[in-house]
C-alpha positions, -999 to 999 in steps of 0.1 A, spaced: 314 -227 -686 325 -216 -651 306 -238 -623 280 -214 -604 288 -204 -571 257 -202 -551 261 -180 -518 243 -182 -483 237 -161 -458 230 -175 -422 205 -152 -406 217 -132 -379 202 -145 -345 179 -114 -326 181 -117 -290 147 -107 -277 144 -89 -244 120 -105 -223 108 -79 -198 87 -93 -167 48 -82 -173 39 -55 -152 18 -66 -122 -17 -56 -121 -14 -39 -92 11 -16 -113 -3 -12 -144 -39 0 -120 -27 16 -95 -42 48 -106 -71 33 -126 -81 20 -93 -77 50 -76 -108 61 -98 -145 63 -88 -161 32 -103 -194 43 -116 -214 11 -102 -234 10 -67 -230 -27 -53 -246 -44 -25 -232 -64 1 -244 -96 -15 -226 -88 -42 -192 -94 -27 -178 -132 -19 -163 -142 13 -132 -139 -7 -106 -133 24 -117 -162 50 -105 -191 19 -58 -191 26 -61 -192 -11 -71 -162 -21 -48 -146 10 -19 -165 -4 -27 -149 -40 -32 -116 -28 -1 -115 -13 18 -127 -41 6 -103 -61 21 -75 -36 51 -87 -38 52 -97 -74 41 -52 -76 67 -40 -46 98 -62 -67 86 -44 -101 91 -11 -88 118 -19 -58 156 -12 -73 181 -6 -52 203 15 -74 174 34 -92 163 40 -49 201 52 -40 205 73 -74 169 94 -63 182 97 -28 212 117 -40 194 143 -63 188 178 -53 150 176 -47 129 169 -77 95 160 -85 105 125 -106 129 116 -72 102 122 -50 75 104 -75 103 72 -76 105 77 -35 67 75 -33 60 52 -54 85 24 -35 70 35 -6 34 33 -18 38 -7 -25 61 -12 3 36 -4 27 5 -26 10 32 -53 15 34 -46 54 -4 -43 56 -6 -75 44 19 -93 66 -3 -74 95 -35 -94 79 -17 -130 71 8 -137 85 7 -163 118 33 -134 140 2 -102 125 37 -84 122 56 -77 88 94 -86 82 117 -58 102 138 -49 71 111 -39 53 91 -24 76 122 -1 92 125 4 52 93 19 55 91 41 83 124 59 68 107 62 33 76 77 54 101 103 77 121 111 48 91 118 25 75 140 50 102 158 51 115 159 17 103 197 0 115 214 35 144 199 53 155 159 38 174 144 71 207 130 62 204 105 91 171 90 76 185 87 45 213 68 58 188 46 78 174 37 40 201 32 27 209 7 54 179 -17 47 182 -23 7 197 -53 6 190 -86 8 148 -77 8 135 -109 15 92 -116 22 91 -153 41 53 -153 51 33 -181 72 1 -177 65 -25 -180 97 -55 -200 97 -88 -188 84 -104 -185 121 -75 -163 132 -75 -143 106 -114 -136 114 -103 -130 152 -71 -105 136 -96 -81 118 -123 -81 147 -95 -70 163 -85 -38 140 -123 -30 133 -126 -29 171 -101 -5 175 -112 20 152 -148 16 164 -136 25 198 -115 57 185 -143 67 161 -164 75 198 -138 99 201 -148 139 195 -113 150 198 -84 131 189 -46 136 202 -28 142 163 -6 101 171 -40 82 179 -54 105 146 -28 90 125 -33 55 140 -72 52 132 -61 66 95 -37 42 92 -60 13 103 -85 25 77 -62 27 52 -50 -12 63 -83 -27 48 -76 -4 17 -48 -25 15 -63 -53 20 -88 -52 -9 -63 -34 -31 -47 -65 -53 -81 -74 -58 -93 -44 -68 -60 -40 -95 -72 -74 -109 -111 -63 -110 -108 -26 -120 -144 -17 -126 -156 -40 -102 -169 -48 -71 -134 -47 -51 -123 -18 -66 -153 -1 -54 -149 -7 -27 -111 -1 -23 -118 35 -38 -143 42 -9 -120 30 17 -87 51 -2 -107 80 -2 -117 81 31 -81 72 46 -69 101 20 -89 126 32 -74 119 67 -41 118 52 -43 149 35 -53 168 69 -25 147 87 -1 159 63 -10 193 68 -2 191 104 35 174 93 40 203 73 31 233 101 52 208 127 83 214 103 75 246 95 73 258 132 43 265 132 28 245 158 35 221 183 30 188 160 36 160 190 6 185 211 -16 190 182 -54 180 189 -77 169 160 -116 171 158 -133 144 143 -155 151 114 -184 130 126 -185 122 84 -158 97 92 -176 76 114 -208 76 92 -188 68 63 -167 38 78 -196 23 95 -215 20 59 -183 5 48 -180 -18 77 -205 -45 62 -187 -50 28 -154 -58 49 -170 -76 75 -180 -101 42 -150 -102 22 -133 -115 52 -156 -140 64 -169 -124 95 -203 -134 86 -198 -171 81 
C-alpha cells in the first residue's frame, strides 16, 4: 500500500497597515465647530490652563493634529493645480492647524513667539489663500514652498505666573481696541486675530470634550472671531478686486462685539487661572 503523503501549507503572512489614529482635534474639528446645546456657568469650568500640565498636553495635541494633516508633497502637489475647490480645502486645512500651533507658542512658550519656519509658513498660506480664487502670487507660493522642510516644534514652556501675566496682556489689548468706535481695517484684523487666539487656546480641549464645557465655549469664541473674519474677508476681496483702498479702509465696530467678548471674558479669565 503506497505510504500517505500528507501535505502542508504554511499560511501566508498579512502585513497589517498600521495607520496613526487621527487626532482628536481632526476627527472634531467640525463637530466642534457646532453649537453645543448646553448653557454652563463659570463654575463650571476648572482652572485648567494655570497647571504646565495641561499646557504641555494641549500643545501636544496641536502638533500631534498639524503632523496628521502637514505633507509636504500632498502641500507642493495642491500648489500646482489650476485652482480647485479640494486644493484650496487641502491649503486651508494645513493652514487652519498651522495657525492653532502658532497661537499656542504665543500662549506657552517662555520667548510668547512661535518658531519662524512655521510661522513665515503661515503668513504665506494666509496671503496665498486670500488671494487664491482671483490672482494666486507666484512669489508667495515660492515663499511656501521655501519653509516645508525640516518643520520642527521645540517649545519651553513658561511658568504658570507668566503665563497669567501673557494673557492679561492680550485681554488688555483688546479691551483697549474694543473702546474704539471706528477701527483702521490692520488694528480690525489685529483685535480679530487676538479673539480668535483664545479660540485657539481652548480648541484641543474642546476636540477632546465635544459636547462639553470647552467646546462651548470654543464655539462662542470661533463664532465671534468668524464673524469678524468674514467681514475682514470681504474687505481682502474689494482690495483685490479694486474696489477700494484696502490699506485706508475704516471699520465700525458693531458694539455686539464688545458685549459679546466681555460675557466671554470671565470663562477665559478661569480657565487660565486669573482668578486664583
Amino acid at each position: 500500500m503506497p505510504e500517505k503523503i500528507i501535505t502542508t501549507q504554511t499560511p501566508a503572512i498579512v502585513k497589517l497597515e498600521t495607520s496613526k489614529p487621527k487626532p482628536a482635534l481632526v476627527s472634531n474639528f467640525l463637530a466642534i465647530r457646532e453649537k453645543p446645546e448646553i448653557n454652563p456657568v463659570v463654575a463650571d469650568f476648572p482652572e485648567d490652563f494655570y497647571e504646565k500640565k495641561s499646557r504641555q498636553h494641549s500643545f501636544e495635541e496641536a502638533k500631534n493634529a498639524f503632523e496628521f494633516v502637514f505633507d509636504k508633497k500632498k502641500l507642493l502637489h495642491h500648489l500646482e493645480q489650476k485652482e480647485n475647490k479640494e486644493s484650496f480645502a487641502y491649503l486651508k486645512q494645513v493652514r487652519r492647524h498651522g495657525l492653532i500651533l502658532r497661537d499656542l507658542y504665543r500662549f506657552f512658550d517662555v520667548s510668547h513667539q512661535c518658531v519662524e519656519k512655521l510661522n513665515r509658513l503661515m503668513c504665506s498660506l494666509g496671503e496665498y489663500n486670500d488671494s487664491y480664487w482671483v490672482s494666486p502670487q507666484e512669489e508667495v507660493k515660492k515663499e511656501i514652498s521655501e519653509n516645508l522642510d525640516n518643520l520642527e516644534f521645540p517649545v519651553n514652556f513658561d511658568e504658570s505666573l507668566k503665563f497669567k501675566e501673557y494673557v492679561e496682556g492680550v485681554l488688555s489689548e483688546i479691551q483697549e481696541i474694543l473702546r474704539e468706535k471706528q477701527l483702521p481695517v490692520e488694528k480690525f484684523h489685529t483685535l480679530r486675530k487676538r479673539i480668535r487666539s483664545f479660540a485657539s487656546l481652548i480648541q484641543p480641549a474642546a476636540a477632546e470634550n465635544c459636547g462639553g464645557n470647552f467646546h462651548w465655549l470654543f464655539f462662542s469664541l470661533f463664532k465671534l472671531s468668524g464673524e469678524m473674519g468674514d467681514h475682514h474677508d470681504d474687505l481682502i476681496l474689494k482690495g483685490l478686486n479694486g474696489e477700494i483702498n484696502y490699506h485706508e479702509s475704516i471699520v465700525n465696530i458693531d458694539p455686539r462685539i464688545a458685549s459679546e467678548f466681555e460675557k466671554l471674558r470671565p470663562f477665559i479669565e478661569r480657565v487660565c487661572g486669573l482668578t486664583k
